[in-house]
ROVEXMI-676570 format. One line per field, with one value per residue (C-alpha): residue in three letters; x negated, y, z; residue number from 0. Coordinates in steps of 0.02 Angstrom, whole numbers, plus 50000, padded with zeros to 5 digits. Each point is the difference from the previous one (the first is absolute). Layout:
code = (ALA:...) .
x = (X:...) .
y = (Y:...) .
z = (Z:...) .
pos = (NUM:...) .
***
This chain:
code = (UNK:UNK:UNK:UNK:UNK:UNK:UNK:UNK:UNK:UNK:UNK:UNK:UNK:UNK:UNK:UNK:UNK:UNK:UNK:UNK:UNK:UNK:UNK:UNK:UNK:UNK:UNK:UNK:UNK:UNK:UNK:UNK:UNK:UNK:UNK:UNK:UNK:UNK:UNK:UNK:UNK:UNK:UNK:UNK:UNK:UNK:UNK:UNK:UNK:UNK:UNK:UNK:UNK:UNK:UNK:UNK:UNK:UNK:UNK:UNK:UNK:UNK:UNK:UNK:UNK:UNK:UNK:UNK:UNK:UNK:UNK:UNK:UNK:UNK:UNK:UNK:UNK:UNK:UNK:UNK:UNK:UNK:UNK:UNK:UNK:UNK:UNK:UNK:UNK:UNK:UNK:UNK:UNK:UNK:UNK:UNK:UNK:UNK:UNK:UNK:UNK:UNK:UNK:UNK:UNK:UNK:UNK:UNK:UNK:UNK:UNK:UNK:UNK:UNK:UNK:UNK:UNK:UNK:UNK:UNK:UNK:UNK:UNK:UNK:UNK:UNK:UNK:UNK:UNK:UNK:UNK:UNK:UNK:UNK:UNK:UNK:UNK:UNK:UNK:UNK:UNK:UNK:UNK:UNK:UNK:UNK:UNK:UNK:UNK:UNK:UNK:UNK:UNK:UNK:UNK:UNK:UNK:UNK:UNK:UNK:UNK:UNK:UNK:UNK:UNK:UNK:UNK:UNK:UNK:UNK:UNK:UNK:UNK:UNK:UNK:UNK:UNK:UNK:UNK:UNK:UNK:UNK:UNK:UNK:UNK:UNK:UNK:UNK:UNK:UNK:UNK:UNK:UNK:UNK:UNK:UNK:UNK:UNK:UNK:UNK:UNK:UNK:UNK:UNK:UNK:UNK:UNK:UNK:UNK:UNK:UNK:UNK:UNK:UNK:UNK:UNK:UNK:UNK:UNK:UNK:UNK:UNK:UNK:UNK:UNK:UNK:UNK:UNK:UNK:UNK:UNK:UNK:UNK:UNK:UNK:UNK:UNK:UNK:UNK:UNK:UNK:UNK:UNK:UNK:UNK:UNK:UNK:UNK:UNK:UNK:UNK:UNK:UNK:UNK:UNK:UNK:UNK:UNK:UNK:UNK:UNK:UNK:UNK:UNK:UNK:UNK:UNK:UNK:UNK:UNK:UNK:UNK:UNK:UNK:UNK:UNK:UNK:UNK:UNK:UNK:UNK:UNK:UNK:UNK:UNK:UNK:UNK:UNK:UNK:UNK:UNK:UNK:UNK:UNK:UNK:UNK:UNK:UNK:UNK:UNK:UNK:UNK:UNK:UNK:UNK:UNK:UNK:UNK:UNK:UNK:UNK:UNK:UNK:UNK:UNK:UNK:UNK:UNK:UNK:UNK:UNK:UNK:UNK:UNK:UNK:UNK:UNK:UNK:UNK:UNK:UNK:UNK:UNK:UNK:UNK:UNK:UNK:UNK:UNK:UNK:UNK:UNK:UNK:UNK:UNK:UNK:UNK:UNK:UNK:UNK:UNK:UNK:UNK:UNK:UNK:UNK:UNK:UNK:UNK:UNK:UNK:UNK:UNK:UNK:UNK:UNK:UNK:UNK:UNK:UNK:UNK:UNK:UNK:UNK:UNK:UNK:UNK:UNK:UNK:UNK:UNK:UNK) .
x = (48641:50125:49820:49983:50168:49960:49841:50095:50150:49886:49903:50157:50062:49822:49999:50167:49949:49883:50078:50131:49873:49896:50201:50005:49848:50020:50110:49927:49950:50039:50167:50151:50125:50075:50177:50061:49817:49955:49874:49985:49826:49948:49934:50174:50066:49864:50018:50203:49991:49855:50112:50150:49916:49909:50182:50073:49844:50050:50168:49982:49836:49819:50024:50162:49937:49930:50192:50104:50127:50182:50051:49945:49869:49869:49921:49917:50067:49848:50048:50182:49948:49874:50140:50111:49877:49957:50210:50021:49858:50086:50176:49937:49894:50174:50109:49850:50015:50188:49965:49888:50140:50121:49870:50021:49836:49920:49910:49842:50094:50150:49845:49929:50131:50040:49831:50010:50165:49899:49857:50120:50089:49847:49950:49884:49890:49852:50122:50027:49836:49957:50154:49933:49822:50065:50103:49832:50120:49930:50106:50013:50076:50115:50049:50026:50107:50099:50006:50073:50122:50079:49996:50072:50147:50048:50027:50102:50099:50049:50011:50130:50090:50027:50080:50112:50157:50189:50129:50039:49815:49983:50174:49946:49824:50098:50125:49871:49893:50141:49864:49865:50082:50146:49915:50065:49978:49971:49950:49900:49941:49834:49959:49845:50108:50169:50087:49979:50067:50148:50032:49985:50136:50116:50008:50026:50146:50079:49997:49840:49895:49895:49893:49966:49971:49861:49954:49970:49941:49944:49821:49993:49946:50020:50172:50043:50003:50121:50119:49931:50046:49885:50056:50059:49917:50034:49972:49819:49923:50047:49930:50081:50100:50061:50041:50068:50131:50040:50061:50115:50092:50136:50009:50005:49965:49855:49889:49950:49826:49876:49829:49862:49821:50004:50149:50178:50117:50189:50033:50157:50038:50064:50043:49969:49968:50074:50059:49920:50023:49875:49880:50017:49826:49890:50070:49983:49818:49978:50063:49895:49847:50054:50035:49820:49931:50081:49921:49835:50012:50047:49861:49885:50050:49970:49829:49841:49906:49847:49914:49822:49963:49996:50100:49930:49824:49975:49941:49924:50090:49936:50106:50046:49918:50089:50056:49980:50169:49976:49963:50148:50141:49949:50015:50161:50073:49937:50065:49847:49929:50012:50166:50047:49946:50104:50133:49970:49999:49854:50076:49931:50085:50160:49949:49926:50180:50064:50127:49927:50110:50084:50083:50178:49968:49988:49906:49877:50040:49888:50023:49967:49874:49995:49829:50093:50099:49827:50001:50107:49873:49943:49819:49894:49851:49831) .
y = (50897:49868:49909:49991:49946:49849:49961:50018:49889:49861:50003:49989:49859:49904:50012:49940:49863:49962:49991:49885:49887:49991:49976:49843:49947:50014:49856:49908:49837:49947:50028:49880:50142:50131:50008:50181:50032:49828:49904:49808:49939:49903:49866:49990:49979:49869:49881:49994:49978:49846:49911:50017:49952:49828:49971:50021:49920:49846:49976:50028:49953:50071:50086:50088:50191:49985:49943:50111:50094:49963:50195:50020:50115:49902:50025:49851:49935:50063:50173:49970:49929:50178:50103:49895:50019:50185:50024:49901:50093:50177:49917:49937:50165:50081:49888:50022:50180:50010:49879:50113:50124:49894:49985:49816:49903:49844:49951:49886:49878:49981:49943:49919:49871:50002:49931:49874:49930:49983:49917:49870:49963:49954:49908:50085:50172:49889:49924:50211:50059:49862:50034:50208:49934:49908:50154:50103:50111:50040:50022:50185:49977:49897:50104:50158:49896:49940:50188:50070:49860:50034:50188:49971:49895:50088:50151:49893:49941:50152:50072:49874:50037:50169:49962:49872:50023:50000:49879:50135:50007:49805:49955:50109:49939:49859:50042:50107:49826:49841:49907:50014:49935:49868:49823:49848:49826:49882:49823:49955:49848:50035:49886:50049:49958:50077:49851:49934:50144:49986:49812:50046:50160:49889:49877:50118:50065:49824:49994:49949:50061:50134:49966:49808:50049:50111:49877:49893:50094:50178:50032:50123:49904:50121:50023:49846:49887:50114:49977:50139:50149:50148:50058:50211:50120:50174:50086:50004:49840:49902:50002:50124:49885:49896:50156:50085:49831:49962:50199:50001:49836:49945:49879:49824:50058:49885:50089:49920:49986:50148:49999:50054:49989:49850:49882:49992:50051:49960:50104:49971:50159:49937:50173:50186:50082:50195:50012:50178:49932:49851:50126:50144:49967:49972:50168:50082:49940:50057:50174:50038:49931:50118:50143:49974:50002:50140:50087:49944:50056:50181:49981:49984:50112:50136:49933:50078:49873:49995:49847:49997:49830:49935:49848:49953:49963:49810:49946:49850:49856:49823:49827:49933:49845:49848:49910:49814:49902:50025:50171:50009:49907:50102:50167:49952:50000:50160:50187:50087:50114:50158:49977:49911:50192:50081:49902:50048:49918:50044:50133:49893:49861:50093:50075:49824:49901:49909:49881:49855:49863:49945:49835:50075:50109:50160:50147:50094:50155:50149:50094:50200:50032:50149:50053:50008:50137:50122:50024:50166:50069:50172:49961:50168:49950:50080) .
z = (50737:49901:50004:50163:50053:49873:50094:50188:49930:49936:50177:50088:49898:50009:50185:50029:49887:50073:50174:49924:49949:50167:50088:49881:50046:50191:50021:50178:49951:50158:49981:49920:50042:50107:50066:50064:50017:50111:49937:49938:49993:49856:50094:50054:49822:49935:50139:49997:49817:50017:50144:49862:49889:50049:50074:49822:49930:50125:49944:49829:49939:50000:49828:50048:50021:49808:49961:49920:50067:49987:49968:49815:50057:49948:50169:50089:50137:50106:49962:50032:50195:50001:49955:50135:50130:49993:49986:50155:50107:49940:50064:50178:50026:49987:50096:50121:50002:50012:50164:50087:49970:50059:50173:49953:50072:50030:50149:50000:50109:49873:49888:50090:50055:49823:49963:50125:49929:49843:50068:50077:49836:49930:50134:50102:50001:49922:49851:49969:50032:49846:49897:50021:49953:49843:49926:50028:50129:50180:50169:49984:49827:50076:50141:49872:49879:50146:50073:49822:50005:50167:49971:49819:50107:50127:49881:49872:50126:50072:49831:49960:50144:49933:49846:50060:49876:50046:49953:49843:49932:50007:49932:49857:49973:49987:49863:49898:50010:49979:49876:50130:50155:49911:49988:49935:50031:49855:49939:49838:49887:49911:49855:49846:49871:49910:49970:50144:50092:49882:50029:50202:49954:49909:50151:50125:49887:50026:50183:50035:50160:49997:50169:49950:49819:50085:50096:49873:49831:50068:49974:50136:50171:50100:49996:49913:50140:50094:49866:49874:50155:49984:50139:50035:49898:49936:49851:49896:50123:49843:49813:49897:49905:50133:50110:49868:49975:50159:50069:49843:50068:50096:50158:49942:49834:49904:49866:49843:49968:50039:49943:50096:49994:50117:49899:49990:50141:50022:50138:50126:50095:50192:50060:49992:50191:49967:50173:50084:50170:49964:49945:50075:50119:49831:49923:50171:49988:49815:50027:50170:49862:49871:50129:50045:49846:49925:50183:49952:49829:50087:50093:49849:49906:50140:50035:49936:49915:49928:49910:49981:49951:49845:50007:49807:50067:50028:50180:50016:50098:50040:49962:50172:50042:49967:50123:50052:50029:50196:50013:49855:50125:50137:49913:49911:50184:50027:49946:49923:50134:49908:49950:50173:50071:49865:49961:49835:49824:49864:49877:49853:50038:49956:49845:49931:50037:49820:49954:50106:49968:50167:50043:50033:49846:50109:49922:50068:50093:49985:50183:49995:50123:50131:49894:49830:50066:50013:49829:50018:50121:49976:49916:50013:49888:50043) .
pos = (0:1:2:3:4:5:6:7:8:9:10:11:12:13:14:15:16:17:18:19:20:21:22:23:24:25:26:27:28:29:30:31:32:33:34:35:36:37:38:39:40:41:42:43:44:45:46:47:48:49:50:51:52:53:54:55:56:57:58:59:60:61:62:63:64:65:66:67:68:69:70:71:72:73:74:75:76:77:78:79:80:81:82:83:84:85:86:87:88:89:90:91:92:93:94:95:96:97:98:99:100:101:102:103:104:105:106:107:108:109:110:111:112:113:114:115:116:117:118:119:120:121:122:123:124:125:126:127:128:129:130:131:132:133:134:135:136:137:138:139:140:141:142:143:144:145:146:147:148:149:150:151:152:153:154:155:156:157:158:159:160:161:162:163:164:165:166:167:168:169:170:171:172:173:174:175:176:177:178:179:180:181:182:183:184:185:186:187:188:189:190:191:192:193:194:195:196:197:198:199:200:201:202:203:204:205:206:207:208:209:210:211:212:213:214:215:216:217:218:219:220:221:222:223:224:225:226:227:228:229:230:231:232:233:234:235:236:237:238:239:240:241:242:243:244:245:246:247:248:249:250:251:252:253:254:255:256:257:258:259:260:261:262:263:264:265:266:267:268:269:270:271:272:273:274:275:276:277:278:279:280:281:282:283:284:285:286:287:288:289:290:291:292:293:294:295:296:297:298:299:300:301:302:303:304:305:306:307:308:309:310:311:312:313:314:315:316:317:318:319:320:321:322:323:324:325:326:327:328:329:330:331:332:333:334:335:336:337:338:339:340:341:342:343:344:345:346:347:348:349:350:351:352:353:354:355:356:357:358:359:360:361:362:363:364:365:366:367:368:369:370:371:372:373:374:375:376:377:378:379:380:381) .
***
């Protein structure tokens, strides 16, 4: 009898074994994901992820999806713009959802006429039909981008509406944020060497004049000829050791020498802007974003998501065709058509930002996207 139960328990496990194994296996390879049980095609997936791509490959070279990734995961940035991709069709699919709940639509007219305002910035349904034909994108394509962007919209807009915040939320989004929302305005004098830096310190110490001393010796063009003024800025625009100098000074005050990767500054600071009143629209603006966001991440988190793709495997994507200096100028003047639909930027562009030098000395900014904030959705693996 004990023998028998063995045999019936070992059956029972094996079966269920095996049924694990076959629900493994069943993944639809036509599938990238699903999103409270709606479907995205993979079709869907590989052809946002090639446009991305040869826009990324564009801008940044033909070799850029074998680069590296900036995150210390050793991941490529191909895999990073996979990743991006499938993270940015499981966002929309919900904001698209949340829409039809919402009974938000979009007519064919409304797309329509957007089209048509398209086709006249470029200069003509032909010059779009040919811009369509050169991104390997058809009308319909077109028309469905265009479509998602509307819908996508019309629901943030009312969205926003709904979290407007009262004078008490924003004045203290404000004071919980000071660093964020204070600028200053500041001049510098950027020379390669030490000593001369020094030399240029020690004059100013004995009267002399900043702006013509810029004008004269700073190797910084950009701002040099107006007198070394960088203009407003807030904190973290700069390079970390000339923002961390000039937020620990004082009106008027002149720094000594600060070392950074592009020279020597001697930094005047002109004035520090901490009045609320002056920016109470830009932290009105930053708390409806964050309001939204922390929605969205609600949202996510709710959602029943299931990836099926495997954003590791490689898939293949052509170098765009260079272009001659004609077709170049023309297209310069142009938004790309995609992104013209979406008013969208590539995902890897963000994530391969690095300390560029600038004229003014600025550093870059990395900007959080709306598809960064998927990474708390509920994944249900298959």
């Amino acid at each position: 009898m004990k023998i028998k139960n063995k045999f019936v328990k070992i059956a029972v496990l094996s079966t269920a074994f095996a049924l694990a194994l076959t629900g493994c296996s069943s993944k639809d390879p036509n599938l990238a994901a699903t999103v409270n049980g709606k479907e995205i095609a993979k079709e869907e997936y590989v052809q946002e992820y090639k446009l991305a791509a040869e826009q990324a490959m564009a801008q940044y070279g033909d070799d850029f999806l074998t680069q590296e990734g900036l995150d210390g995961s050793g991941k490529k940035m191909g895999e990073v713009l996979r990743e991006n991709t499938l993270k940015g069709l499981i966002q929309m699919e919900i904001l698209k959802q949340e829409a039809a709940k919402e009974k938000i639509e979009v007519t064919d007219e409304e797309v329509d006429q957007n089209i048509s305002q398209m086709a006249e910035m470029y200069g003509g349904k032909e010059a779009l039909d040919a811009a369509l034909e050169e991104q390997n994108l058809t009308m319909d394509t077109l028309k469905e981008y265009t479509q998602r962007n509307l819908l996508m919209q019309k629901y943030t807009e009312k969205k926003m509406k709904d979290l407007e915040p009262t004078d008490e939320e924003i004045q203290k989004h404000y004071d919980q944020n000071k660093d964020k929302f204070n600028t200053v305005e500041a001049s510098h004098i950027l020379v390669e060497k030490k000593e001369e830096a020094e030399a240029i310190k020690k004059q100013l110490d004995e009267g002399g004049d900043f702006a013509a001393i810029a004008k004269e010796k700073s190797k910084d063009p950009g701002s040099a000829e107006k007198g070394g003024s960088l203009g407003t800025f807030s904190k973290g625009q700069m390079v970390k050791e000339f923002d961390e100098k000039v937020f620990s000074m004082k009106p008027g005050e002149i720094s000594d020498p600060v070392k950074t990767q592009y020279g020597y500054h001697i930094i005047k600071l002109d004035k520090i802007n901490d009045d609320f009143k002056s920016v109470k629209d830009a932290v009105k603006s930053d708390l409806v974003q964050t309001k939204f966001q922390n929605y969205m991440q609600d949202l996510e988190k709710k959602a029943k998501v299931k990836r099926i793709v495997d954003t590791s495997e490689e898939i293949s994507v052509e170098a765009p065709k260079k272009a001659n200096a004609d077709t170049k100028a023309d297209g310069d003047k142009k938004a790309d058509t995609k992104n013209t639909a979406e008013n969208k930027q590539t995902d890897a562009a963000d994530t391969k930002k690095s300390d560029t030098k600038t004229t003014d000395a600025k550093a870059e900014q990395s900007d959080k996207k709306a598809a960064d904030t998927t990474a708390d959705a509920k994944d249900e693996q298959e």
